[in-house]
N, C-alpha and C positions, 0 to 999 in steps of 0.2 A: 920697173913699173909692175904694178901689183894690176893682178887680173880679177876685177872685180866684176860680178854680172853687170850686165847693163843695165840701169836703172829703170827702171819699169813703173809704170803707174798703177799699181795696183791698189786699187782703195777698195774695199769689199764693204759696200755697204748692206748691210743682212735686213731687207724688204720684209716684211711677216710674212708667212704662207697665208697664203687665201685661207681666212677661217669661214667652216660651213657651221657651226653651231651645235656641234653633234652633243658635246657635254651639257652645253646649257638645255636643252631638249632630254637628255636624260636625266638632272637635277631635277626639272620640275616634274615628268614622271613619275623621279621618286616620293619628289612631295607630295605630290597626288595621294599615292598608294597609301604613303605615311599620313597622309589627312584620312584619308578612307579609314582607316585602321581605327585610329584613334578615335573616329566621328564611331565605327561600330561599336568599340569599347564601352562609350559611352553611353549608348543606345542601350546595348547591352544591361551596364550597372544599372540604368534608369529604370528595362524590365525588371533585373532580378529585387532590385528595389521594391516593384510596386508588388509585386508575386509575393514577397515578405510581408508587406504590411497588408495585403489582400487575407493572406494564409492566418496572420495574426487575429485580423478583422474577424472571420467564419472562427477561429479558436475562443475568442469572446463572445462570441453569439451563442457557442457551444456549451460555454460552462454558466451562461445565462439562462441556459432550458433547462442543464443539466441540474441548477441552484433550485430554482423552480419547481422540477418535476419534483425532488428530492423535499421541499417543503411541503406539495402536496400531500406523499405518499407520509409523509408526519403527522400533518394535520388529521389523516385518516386513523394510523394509528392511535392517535390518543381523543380518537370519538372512542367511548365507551358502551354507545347506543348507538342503533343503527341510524345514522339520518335520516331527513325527510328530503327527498327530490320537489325538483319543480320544476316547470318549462320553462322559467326565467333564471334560472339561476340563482336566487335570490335566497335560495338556503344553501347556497353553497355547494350542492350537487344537483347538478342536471338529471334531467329527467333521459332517456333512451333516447341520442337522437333528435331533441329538442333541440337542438342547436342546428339544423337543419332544415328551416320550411320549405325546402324543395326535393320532395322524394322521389321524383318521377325525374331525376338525370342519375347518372350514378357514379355520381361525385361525393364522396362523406365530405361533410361541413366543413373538413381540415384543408380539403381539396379546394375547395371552394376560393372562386378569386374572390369573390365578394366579402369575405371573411379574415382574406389577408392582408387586411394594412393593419396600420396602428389603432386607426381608430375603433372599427368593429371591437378589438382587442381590451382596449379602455373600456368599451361599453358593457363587455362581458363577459369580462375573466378577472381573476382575483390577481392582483400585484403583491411582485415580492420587492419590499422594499428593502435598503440596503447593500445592494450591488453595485459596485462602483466599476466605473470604465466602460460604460457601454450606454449607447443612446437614451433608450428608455428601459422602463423598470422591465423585469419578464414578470409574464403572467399565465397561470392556469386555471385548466377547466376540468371537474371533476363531471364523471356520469357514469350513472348505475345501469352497466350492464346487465347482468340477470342474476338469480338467485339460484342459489341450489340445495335441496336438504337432504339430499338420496346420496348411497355413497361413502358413507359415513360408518363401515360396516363395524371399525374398531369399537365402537358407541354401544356395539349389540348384545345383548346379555351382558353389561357392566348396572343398568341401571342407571347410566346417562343419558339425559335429554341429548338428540341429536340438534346440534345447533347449525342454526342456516348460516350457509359460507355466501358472503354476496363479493359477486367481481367488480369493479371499478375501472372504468378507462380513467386515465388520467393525461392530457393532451398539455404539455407545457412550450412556450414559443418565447425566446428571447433574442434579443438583438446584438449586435455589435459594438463598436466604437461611432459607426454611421447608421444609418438605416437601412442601408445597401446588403448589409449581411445580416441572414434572418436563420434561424434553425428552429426548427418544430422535432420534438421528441415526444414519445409516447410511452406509456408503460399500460398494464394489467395488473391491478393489484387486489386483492384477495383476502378480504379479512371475515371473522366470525364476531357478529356483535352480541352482547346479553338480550 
């Protein structure tokens, strides 16, 4: 006789351990965080997005004053006579200040809210036409600062007439791609007429 153990009923049947969830609780967690991330990313590109076409928007307003100012100071140039000012504008060069009937704040007329929209702008400044990419046209405004004839000492014993030097503000404003980006630029310009 062979000696075999005694038979035994061992049938192991393997129950699951009690699961508590711990993984499925850290999966979503992650997804969480990994939503967050993404959701900032996007937030993110959306800013740096509008910051690009904001920066773009002011660089077109800028070269629309900059177009502007730069036709002014032309048209000045090839007057060969001194112009004639007015308080309307209406020759082309403002008179000192005429663009301003309120003297008693001390806002110059550029300052002025009342002067900043489109429309005033229409009503009282010369358009440069031919600018492309930007809302409306840009437009400026010329006005005769002051005159000067003193000064002029090289002129003295040559037997040259001393010629009057007259200054010019020249105030140019253009717009953007929208209306929303506005630049106002200014210059002094300086010339001697016959």
């Amino acid at each position: 006789m062979s000696h075999l153990p005694p038979p035994t009923a061992i049938t192991s049947v393997c129950l699951p351990a009690r699961q508590r969830g711990a993984i499925l609780i850290f999966c979503l967690v992650f997804l969480l965080v990994l939503t967050m991330m993404g959701v900032s990313s996007m937030e993110s590109a959306v800013l740096e997005e509008r910051m690009a076409g904001n920066l773009q928007d002011q660089n077109a307003a800028f070269q629309a004053a900059e177009t502007s100012l730069q036709t002014a100071e032309n048209w000045l140039l090839e007057q060969r006579f001194w112009p004639e000012t007015s308080a309307d504008g209406s020759t082309t060069v403002w008179e000192r200040d005429a663009a301003d009937p309120d003297d008693t704040d001390s806002l110059h007329w550029w300052q002025d809210a009342d002067r900043d929209d489109d429309e005033w702008w229409e009503d009282n400044a010369i358009a440069v036409a031919g600018v492309e990419g930007v809302a409306t046209e840009p437009r400026y405004i010329i006005e005769e600062l002051s005159e000067i004839s003193t000064g002029q000492s090289i002129a003295i014993g040559t037997g040259q007439e001393s010629r009057v030097r007259v200054f010019h503000r020249v105030t140019a404003r253009g717009t953007g791609v929208g209306d929303t980006a506005v630049v106002q630029l200014q210059s002094t310009f300086v010339k001697s007429y016959e």
